[in-house]
DOFIDO-843096 format. One record per residue: residue in three letters; x, y, z of N, C-alpha, C in turn. Coordinates in steps of 0.1 Angstrom, whole numbers. Each point is the difference from the previous one (the first is absolute). Layout:
{"ala"; {X; Y; Z}; {X; Y; Z}; {X; Y; Z}};
...
This chain:
{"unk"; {-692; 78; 222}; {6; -12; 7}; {-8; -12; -3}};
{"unk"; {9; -12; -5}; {-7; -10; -4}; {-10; -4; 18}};
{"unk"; {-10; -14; -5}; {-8; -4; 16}; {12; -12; -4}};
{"unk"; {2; -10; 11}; {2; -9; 2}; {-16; -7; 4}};
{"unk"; {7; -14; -11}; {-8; -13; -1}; {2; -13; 3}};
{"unk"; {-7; -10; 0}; {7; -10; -1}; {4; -8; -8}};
{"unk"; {-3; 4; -17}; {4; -5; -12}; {9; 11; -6}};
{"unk"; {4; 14; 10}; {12; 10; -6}; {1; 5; 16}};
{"unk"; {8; -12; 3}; {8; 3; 14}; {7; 9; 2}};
{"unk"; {10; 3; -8}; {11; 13; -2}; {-3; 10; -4}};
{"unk"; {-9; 3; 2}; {-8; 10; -5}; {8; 11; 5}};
{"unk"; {4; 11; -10}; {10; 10; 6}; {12; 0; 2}};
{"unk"; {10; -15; -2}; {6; -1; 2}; {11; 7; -13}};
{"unk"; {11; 3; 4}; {10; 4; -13}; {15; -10; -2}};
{"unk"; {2; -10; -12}; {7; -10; 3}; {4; 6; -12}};
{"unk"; {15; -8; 0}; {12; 7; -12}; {4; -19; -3}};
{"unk"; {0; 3; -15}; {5; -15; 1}; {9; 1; -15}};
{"unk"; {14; 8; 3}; {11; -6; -12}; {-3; -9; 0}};
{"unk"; {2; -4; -15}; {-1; -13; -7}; {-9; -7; -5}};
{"unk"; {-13; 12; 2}; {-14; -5; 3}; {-1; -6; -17}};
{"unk"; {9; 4; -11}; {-4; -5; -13}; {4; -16; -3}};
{"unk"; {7; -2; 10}; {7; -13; -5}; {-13; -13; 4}};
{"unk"; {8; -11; -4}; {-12; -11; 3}; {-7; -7; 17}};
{"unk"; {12; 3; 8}; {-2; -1; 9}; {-5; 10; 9}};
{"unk"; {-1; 12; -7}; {-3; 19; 2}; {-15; -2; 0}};
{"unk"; {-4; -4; -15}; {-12; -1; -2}; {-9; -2; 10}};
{"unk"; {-2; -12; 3}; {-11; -6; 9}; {2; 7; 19}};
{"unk"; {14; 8; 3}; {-3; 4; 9}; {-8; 14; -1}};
{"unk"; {-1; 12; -12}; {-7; 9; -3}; {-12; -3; -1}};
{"unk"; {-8; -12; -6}; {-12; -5; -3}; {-1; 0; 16}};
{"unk"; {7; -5; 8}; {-10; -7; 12}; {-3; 17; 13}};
{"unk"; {13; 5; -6}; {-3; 14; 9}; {-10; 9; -6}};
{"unk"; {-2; -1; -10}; {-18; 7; -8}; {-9; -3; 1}};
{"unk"; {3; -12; -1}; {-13; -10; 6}; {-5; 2; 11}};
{"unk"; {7; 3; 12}; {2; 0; 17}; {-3; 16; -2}};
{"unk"; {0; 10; -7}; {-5; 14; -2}; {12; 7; 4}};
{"unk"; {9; -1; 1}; {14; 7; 1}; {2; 13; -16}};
{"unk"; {4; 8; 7}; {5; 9; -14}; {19; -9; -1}};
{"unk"; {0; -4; -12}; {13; -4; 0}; {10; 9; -15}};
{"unk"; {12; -1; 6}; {9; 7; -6}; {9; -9; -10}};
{"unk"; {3; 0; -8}; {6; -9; -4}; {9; 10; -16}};
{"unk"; {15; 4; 6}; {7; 8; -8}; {7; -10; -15}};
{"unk"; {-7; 6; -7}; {13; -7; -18}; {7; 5; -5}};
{"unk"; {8; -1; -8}; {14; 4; -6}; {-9; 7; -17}};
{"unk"; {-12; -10; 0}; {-8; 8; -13}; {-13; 0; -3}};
{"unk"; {-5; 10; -5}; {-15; -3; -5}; {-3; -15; -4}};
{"unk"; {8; -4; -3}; {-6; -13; -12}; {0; -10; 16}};
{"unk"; {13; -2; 7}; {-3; -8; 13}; {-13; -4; 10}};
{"unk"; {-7; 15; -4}; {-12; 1; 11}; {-12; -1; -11}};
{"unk"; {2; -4; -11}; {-10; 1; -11}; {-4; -16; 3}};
{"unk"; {12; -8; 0}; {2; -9; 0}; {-9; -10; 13}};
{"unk"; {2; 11; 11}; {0; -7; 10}; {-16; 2; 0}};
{"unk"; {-6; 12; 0}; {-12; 1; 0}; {-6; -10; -10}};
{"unk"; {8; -4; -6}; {-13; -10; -13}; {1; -15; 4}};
{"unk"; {12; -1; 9}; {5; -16; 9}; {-15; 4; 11}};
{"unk"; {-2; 8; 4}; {-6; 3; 12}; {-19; -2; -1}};
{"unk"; {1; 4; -12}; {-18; -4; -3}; {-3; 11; 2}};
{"unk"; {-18; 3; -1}; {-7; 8; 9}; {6; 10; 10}};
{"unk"; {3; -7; 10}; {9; 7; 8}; {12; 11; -1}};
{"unk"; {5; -7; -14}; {9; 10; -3}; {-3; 16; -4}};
{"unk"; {-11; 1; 0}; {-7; 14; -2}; {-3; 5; 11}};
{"unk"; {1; -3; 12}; {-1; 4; 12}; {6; 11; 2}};
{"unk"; {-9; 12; 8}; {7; 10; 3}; {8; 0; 9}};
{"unk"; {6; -9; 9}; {5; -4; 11}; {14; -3; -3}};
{"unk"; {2; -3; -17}; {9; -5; 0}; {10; 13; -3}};
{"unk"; {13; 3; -1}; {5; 14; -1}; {16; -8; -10}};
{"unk"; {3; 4; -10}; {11; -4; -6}; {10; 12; -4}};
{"unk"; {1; 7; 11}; {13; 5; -5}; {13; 0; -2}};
{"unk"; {5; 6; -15}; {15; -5; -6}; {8; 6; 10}};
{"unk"; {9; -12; 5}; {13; -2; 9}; {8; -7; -3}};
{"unk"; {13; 9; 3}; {15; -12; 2}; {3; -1; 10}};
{"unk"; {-6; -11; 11}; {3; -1; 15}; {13; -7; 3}};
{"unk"; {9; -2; -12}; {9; -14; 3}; {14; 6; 7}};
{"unk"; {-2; 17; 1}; {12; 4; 5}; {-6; 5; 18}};
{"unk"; {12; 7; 7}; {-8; 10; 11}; {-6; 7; 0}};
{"unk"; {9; 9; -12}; {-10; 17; -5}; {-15; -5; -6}};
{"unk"; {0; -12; -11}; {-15; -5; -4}; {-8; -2; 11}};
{"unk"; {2; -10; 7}; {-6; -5; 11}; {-2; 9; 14}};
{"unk"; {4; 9; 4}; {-2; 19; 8}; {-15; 1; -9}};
{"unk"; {4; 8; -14}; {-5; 7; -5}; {-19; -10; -4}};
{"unk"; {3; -12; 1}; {-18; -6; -2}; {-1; 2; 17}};
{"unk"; {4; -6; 8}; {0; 3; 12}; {-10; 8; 11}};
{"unk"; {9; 17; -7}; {-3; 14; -3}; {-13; 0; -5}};
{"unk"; {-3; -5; -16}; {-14; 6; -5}; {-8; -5; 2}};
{"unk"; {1; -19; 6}; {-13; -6; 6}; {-4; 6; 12}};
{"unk"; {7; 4; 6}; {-2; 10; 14}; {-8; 13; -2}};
{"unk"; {5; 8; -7}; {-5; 10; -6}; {-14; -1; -9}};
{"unk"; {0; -9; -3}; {-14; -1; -9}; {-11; -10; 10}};
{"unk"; {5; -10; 5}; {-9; -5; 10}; {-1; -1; 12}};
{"unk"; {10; 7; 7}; {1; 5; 12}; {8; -9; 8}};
{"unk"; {3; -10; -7}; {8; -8; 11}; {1; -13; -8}};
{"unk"; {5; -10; 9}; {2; -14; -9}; {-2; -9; 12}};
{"unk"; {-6; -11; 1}; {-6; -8; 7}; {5; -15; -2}};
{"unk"; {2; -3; -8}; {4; -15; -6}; {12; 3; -10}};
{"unk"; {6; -9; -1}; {9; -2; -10}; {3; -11; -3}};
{"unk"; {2; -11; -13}; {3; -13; -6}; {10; 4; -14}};
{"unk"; {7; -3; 3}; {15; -3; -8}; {0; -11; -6}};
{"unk"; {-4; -7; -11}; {6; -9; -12}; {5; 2; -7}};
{"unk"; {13; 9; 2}; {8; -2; -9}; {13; -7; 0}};
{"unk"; {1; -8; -9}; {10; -7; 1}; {5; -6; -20}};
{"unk"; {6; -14; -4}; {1; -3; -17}; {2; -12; 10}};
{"unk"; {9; -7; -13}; {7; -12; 1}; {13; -3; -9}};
{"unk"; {6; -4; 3}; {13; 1; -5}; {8; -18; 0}};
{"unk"; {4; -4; -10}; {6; -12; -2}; {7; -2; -9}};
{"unk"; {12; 6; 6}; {11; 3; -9}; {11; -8; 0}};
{"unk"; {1; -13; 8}; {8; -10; 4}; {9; 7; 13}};
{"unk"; {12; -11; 6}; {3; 2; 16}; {8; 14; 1}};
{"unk"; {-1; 1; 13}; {5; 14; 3}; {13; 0; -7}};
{"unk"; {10; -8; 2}; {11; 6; -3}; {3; 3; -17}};
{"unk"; {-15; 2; -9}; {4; 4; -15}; {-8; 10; 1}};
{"unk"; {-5; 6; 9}; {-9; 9; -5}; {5; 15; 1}};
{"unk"; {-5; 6; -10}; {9; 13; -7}; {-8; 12; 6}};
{"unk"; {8; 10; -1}; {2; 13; 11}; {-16; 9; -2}};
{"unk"; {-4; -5; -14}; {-15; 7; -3}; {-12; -9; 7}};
{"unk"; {8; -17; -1}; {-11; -5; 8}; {-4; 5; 18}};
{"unk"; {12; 2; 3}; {2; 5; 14}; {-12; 8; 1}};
{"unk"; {1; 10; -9}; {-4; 17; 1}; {-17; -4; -2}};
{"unk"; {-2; -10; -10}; {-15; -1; -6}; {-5; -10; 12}};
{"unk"; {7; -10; 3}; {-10; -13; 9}; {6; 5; 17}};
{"unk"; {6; 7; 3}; {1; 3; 18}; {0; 15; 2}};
{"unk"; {7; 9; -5}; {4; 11; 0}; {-17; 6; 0}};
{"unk"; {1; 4; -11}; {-13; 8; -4}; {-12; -2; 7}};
{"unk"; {-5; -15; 3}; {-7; -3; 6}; {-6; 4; 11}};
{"unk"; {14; -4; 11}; {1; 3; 17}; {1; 14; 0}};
{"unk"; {9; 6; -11}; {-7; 16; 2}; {-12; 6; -3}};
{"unk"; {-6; -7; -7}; {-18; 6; 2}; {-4; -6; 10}};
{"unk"; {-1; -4; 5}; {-8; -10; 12}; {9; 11; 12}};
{"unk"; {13; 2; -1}; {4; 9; 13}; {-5; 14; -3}};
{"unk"; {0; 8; -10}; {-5; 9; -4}; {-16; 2; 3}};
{"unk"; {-7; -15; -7}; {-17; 8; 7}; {4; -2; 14}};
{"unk"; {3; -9; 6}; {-2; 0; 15}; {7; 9; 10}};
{"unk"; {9; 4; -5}; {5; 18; 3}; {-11; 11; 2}};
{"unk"; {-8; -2; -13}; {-6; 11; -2}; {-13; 0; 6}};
{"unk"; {-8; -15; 2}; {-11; 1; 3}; {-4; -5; 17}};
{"unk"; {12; -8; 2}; {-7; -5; 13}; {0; 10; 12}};
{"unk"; {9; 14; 3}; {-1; 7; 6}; {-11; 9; -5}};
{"unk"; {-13; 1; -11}; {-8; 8; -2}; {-14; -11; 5}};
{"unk"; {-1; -12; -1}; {-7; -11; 3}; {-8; 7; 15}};
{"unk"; {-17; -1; -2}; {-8; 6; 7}; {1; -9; 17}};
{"unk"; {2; -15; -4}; {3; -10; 15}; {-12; -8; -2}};
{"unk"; {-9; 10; -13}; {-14; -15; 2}; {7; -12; -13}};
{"unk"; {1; 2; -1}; {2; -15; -15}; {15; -4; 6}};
{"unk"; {4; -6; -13}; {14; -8; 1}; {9; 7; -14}};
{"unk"; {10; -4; 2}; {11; 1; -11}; {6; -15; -5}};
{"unk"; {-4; -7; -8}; {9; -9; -1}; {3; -5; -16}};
{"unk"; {11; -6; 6}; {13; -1; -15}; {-10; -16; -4}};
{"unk"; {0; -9; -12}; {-2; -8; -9}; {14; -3; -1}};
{"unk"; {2; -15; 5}; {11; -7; -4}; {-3; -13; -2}};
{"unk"; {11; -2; -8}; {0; -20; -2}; {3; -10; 8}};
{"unk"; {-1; -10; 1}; {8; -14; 10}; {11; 4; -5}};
{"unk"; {9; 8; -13}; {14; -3; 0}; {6; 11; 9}};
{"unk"; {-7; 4; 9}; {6; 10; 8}; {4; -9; 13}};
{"unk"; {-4; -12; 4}; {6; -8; 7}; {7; -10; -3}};
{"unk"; {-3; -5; -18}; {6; -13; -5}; {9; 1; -10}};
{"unk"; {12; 0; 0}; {9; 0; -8}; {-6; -9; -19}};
{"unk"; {2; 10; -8}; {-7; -6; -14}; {12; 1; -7}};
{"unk"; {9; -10; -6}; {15; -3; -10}; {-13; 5; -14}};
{"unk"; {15; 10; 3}; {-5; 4; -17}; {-5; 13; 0}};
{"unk"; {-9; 3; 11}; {-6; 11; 4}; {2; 8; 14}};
{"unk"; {14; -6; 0}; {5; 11; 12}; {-2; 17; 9}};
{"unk"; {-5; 6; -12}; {2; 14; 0}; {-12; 5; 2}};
{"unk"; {-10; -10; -2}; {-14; 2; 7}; {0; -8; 14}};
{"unk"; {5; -7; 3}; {-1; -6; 15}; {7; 13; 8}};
{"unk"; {13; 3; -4}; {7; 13; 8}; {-11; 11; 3}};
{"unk"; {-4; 4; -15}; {-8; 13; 0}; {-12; -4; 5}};
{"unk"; {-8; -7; 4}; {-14; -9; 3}; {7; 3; 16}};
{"unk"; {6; -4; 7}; {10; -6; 12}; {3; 20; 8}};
{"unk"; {5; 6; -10}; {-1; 13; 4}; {-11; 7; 8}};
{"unk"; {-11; 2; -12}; {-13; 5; 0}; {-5; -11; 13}};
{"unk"; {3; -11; 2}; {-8; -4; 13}; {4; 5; 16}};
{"unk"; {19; 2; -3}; {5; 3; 14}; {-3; 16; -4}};
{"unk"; {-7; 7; -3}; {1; 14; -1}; {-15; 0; 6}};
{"unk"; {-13; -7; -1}; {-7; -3; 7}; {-3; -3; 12}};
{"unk"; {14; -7; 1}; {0; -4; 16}; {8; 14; 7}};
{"unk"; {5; 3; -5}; {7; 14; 12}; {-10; 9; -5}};
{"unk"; {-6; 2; -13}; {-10; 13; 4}; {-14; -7; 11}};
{"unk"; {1; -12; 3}; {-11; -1; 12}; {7; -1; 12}};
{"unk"; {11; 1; -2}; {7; 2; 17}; {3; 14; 6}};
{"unk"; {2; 9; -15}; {3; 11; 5}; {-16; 10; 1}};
{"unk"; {-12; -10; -7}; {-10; 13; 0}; {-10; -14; 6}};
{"unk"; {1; 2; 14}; {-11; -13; 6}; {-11; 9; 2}};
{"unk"; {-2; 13; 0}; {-18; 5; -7}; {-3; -1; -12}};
{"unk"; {5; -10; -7}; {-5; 0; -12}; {-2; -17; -5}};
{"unk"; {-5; -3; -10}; {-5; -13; -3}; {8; 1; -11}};
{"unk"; {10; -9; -1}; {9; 0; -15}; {1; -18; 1}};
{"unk"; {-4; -4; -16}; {2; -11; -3}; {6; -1; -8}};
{"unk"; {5; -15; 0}; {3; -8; -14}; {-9; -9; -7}};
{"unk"; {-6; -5; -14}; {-9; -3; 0}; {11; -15; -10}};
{"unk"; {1; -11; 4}; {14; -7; -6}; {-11; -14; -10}};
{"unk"; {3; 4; -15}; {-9; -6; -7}; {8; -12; -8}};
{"unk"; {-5; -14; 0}; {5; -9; -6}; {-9; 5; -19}};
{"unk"; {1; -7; -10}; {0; 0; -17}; {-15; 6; 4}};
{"unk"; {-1; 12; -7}; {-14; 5; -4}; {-7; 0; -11}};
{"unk"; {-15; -5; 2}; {-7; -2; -13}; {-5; 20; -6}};
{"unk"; {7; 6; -10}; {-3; 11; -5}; {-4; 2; -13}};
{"unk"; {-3; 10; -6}; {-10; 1; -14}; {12; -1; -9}};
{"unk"; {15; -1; 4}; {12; -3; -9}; {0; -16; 1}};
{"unk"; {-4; -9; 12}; {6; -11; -4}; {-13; -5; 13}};
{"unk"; {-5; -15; -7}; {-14; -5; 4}; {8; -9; 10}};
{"unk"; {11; -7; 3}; {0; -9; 7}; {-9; -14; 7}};
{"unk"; {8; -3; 10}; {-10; -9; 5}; {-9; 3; 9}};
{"unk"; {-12; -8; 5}; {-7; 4; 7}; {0; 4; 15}};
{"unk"; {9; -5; 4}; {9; 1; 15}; {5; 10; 3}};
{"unk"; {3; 8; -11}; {13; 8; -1}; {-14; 14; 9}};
{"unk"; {8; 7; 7}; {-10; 13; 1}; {-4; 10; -12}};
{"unk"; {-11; 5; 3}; {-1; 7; -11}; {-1; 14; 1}};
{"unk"; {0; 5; -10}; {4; 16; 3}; {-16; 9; 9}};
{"unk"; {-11; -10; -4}; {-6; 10; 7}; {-4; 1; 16}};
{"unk"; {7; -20; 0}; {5; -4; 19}; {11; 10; 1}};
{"unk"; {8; 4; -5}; {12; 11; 4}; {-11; 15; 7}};
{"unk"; {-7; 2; -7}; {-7; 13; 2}; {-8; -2; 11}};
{"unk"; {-7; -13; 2}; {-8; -3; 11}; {4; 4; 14}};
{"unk"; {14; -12; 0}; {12; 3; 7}; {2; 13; 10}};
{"unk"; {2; 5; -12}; {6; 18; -1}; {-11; 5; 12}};
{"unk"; {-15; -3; -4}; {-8; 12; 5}; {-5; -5; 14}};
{"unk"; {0; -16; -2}; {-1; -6; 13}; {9; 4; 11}};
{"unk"; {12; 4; -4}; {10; 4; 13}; {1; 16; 0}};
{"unk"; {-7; 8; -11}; {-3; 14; 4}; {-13; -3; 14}};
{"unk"; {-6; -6; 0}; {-14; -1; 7}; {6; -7; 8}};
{"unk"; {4; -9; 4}; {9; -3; 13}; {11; 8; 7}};
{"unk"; {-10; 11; 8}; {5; 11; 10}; {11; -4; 13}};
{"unk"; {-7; -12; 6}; {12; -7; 8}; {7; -7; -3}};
{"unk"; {4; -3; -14}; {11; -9; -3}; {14; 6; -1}};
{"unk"; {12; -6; 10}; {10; 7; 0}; {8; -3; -13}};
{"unk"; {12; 8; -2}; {9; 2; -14}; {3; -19; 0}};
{"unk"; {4; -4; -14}; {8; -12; 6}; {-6; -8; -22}};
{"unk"; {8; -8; -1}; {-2; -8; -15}; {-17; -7; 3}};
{"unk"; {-8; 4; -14}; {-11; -7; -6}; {3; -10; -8}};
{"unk"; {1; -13; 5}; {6; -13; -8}; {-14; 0; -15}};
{"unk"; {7; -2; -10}; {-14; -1; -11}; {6; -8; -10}};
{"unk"; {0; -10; 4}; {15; -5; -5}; {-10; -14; -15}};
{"unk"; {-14; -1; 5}; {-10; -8; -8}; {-12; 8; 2}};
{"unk"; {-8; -2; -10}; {-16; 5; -2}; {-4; -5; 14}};
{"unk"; {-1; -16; 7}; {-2; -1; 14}; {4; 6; 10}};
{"unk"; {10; 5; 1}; {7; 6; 5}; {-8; 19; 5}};
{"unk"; {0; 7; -14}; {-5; 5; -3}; {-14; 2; 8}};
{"unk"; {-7; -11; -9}; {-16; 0; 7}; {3; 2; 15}};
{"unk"; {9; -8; 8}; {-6; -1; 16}; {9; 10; 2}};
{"unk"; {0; 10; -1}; {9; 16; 4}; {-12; 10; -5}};
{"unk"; {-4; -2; -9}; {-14; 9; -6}; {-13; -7; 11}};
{"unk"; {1; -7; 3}; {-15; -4; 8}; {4; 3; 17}};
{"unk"; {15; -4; -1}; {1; 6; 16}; {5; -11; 10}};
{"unk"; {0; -14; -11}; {2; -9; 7}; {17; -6; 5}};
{"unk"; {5; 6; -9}; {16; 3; -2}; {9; -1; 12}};
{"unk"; {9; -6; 5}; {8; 2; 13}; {5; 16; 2}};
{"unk"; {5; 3; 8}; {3; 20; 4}; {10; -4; -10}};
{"unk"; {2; 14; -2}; {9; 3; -10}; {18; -6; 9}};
{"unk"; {4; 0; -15}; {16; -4; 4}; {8; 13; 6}};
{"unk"; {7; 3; 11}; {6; 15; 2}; {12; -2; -5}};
């Protein structure tokens, strides 16, 4: 059993983070290794987690980190990681969801039956799928929470099909914290992120404020369910320091 410290606070803890390969994925895996967490983080391939570990530095060699090949994007996928992170680490403690794309295929009414399936469909069923599977296994110490955009509240022309699917994933947050009020379920709702795919501006949050985020509201034991605005790097900062207004419910 790991000790708990004050430079690997999570010490012991077991966090699952689909999507952990992507750019916004990244920096929340870094910050739960960092914080001494065993983190899980399932790919579709060797080369994905090859990937991720060499985005990851040093760190990426960590025994802590665990990459095993999963297809969580269905129910039976998402049971079955569920199932083996349970089985192999005895339980699951945290959970952070970034999965999501982007899609800008012009207004809703031209968009064709594959876009449907690829930019809303697919999506909200992995996000309903892990959360099916994981938040009734969830230990009650950490949090579960989904990664969404501002276009889950703000209508984007042109990119409709991510405001809907963005818009889903948020009200599915809000009834899984109505129907499981012993549990900490958030939304974490992110304005343009600076990632190792695209440098942006300096305002913009950055992916390893996403992770800070993340571990700051695992460690915040009395914070009830409810949206983490991270909508700028400022923004960001005063929610990682503490100085942040309560969360939005």
């Amino acid at each position: 059993m790991s000790t708990i410290t004050p430079t690997q606070p999570l010490a012991g803890r077991r966090v699952l983070v689909p999507g952990g390969t992507g750019g916004v994925g990244e920096g929340v895996v870094r910050a739960y290794l960092q914080a001494g967490a065993d983190v899980v983080v399932p790919t579709r391939s060797d080369e994905r987690g090859a990937e991720l570990r060499a985005a990851l530095g040093p760190i990426g060699d960590s025994p802590l980190l665990h990459l095993p090949t999963h297809d969580y994007a269905s129910f039976a996928g998402a049971e079955a990681l569920a199932v083996e992170m349970t089985q192999r680490l005895g339980g699951i403690d945290d959970a952070v969801v970034p999965v999501g794309g982007w899609w800008q295929g012009g207004p809703l009414t031209g968009i064709a039956e594959e876009d449907w399936s690829t930019a809303f469909t697919s999506l909200a069923t992995t996000h309903m799928a892990l959360a099916r599977a994981v938040v009734p296994r969830l230990s009650g110490v950490g949090v579960y929470a989904v990664i969404v955009g501002q276009s889950a509240e703000f209508p984007v022309p042109g990119s409709g099909l991510v405001s809907m699917e963005q818009a889903a994933v948020l009200m599915m947050q809000r009834v899984l914290a109505a129907e499981e009020p012993s549990k900490r379920i958030h939304a974490m709702m992110l304005g343009p992120v600076r990632t190792r795919f695209m440098d942006g501006d300096h305002a913009w949050v950055s992916t390893d404020e996403v992770g800070a985020a993340a571990v700051a509201s695992s460690l915040a034991t009395g914070t009830p369910s409810g949206t983490i605005p991270l909508g700028t790097s400022s923004e960001a900062q005063a929610f990682i320091r503490g100085s942040a207004p309560a969360l939005i419910s």
